[in-house]
N, C-alpha and C positions, 0 to 999 in steps of 0.2 A: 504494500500500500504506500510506503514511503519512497518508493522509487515513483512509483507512480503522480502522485503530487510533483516531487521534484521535476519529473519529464514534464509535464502540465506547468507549469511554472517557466520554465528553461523556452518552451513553446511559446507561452502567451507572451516574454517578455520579445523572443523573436521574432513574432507577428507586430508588435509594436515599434522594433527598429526597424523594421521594413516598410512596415505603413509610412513611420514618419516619413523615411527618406523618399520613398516612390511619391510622396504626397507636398515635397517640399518643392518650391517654387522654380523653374529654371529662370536664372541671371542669364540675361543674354552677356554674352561674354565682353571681358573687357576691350575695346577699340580705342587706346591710348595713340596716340601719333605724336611724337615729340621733332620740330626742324630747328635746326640751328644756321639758317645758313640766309637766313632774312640780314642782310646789313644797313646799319644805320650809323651816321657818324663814326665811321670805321669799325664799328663793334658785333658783334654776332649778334644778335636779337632771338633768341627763345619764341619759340611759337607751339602752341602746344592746341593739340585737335583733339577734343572731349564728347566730341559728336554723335561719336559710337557708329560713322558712318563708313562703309567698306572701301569706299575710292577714298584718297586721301585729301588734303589741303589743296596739295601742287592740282590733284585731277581733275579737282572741282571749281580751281579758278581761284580759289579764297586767298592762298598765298600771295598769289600775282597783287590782289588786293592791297592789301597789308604791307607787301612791298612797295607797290604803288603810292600807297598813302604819305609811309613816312619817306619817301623819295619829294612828296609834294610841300614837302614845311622848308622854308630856308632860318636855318638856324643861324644865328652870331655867334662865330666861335669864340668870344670872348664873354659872352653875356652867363647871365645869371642863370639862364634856365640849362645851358649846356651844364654848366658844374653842377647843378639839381640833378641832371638822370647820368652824370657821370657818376653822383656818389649813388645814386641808386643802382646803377648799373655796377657797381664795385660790389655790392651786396651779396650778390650772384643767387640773387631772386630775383630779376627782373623778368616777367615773361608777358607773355600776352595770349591768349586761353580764347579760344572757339569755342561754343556752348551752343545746347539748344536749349529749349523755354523757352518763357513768355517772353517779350516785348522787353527791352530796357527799354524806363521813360526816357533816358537822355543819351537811347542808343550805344550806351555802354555801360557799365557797372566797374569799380575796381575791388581788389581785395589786399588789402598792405602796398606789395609792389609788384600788382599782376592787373593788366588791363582787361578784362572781358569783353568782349562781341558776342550775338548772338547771331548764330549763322544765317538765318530767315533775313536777318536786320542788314547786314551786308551787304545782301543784293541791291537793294534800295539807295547803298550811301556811295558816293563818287569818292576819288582820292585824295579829295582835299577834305570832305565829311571824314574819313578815317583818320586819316592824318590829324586833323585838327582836335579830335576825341582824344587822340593820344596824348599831344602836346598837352592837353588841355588838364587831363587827368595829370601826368606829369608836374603840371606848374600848382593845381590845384588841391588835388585831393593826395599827394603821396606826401608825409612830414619825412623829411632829414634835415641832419646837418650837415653844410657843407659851405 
C-alpha cells in the first residue's frame, strides 16, 4: 500500500510539471540587433534595434535614417553642446534604441543617455526631424558635467 501512494504521488507531482511547462506561454524569441558603425563627429554611434523584427535596421531603411539625421545638424566644434555629448559619449552609454509602441508625444522618449524612436514614428520624420530630436535631447534632457 505504501509503494502505492508513493507511485501516486511521484505521478501526480509529474502531471503537474508537465502541465505547467506545456501550458506556459511561448516568448517569441529575442531579436536584439546591436550596429556600431552609425558615425557622428568622428565617433561610432551605438544603434540598437528592439523591434523584434527579422530584417534588420540596414534592411528596412531605418539606419540610413538615423545616419541621415545626425549627418543633417552642423555642429560648432568649439561650442558647448559638442563637449555635452563628448562627455556623454565618454560614458560609453551613449546609444540610441528603435522600439515599437505607442506614439512618442514629442516623437522621441530618452532614458539617462539612450535616445529612443519609435519605428512606426520614423517613417513620418525627414532628416533634419531626427537629427534635431537628437541634438535636442542631447542639449536638453541628458545632465552631465562637462
Amino acid at each position: 500500500m505504501k509503494n502505492w501512494k508513493h507511485y501516486g504521488i511521484v505521478c501526480l507531482l509529474a502531471f503537474v510539471v508537465l502541465a505547467f511547462i506545456s501550458c506556459k506561454e511561448d516568448d517569441p524569441p529575442e531579436i536584439i540587433r546591436e550596429f556600431n558603425d552609425i558615425i557622428f563627429l568622428g565617433k561610432n554611434i551605438k544603434l540598437i534595434d528592439e523591434t523584434r523584427n527579422e530584417k534588420n535596421l540596414k534592411e528596412r531603411g531605418i539606419w540610413h535614417k538615423i545616419q541621415d539625421g545626425l549627418d543633417s545638424q552642423t555642429i560648432n566644434p568649439e561650442g558647448n553642446w559638442k563637449k555635452k555629448f563628448e562627455a556623454i559619449y565618454e560614458t560609453g552609454n551613449f546609444a540610441i534604441i528603435i522600439t515599437n509602441g505607442l506614439d512618442f508625444e514629442d516623437g522621441y522618449s530618452f532614458i539617462e543617455y539612450n535616445i529612443l524612436f519609435r519605428e512606426n514614428q520614423l517613417f513620418g520624420f525627414s532628416a533634419e526631424d531626427i537629427g534635431g530630436a537628437i541634438y535636442f535631447s542631447i542639449q536638453n534632457d541628458m545632465n552631465i558635467l562637462y
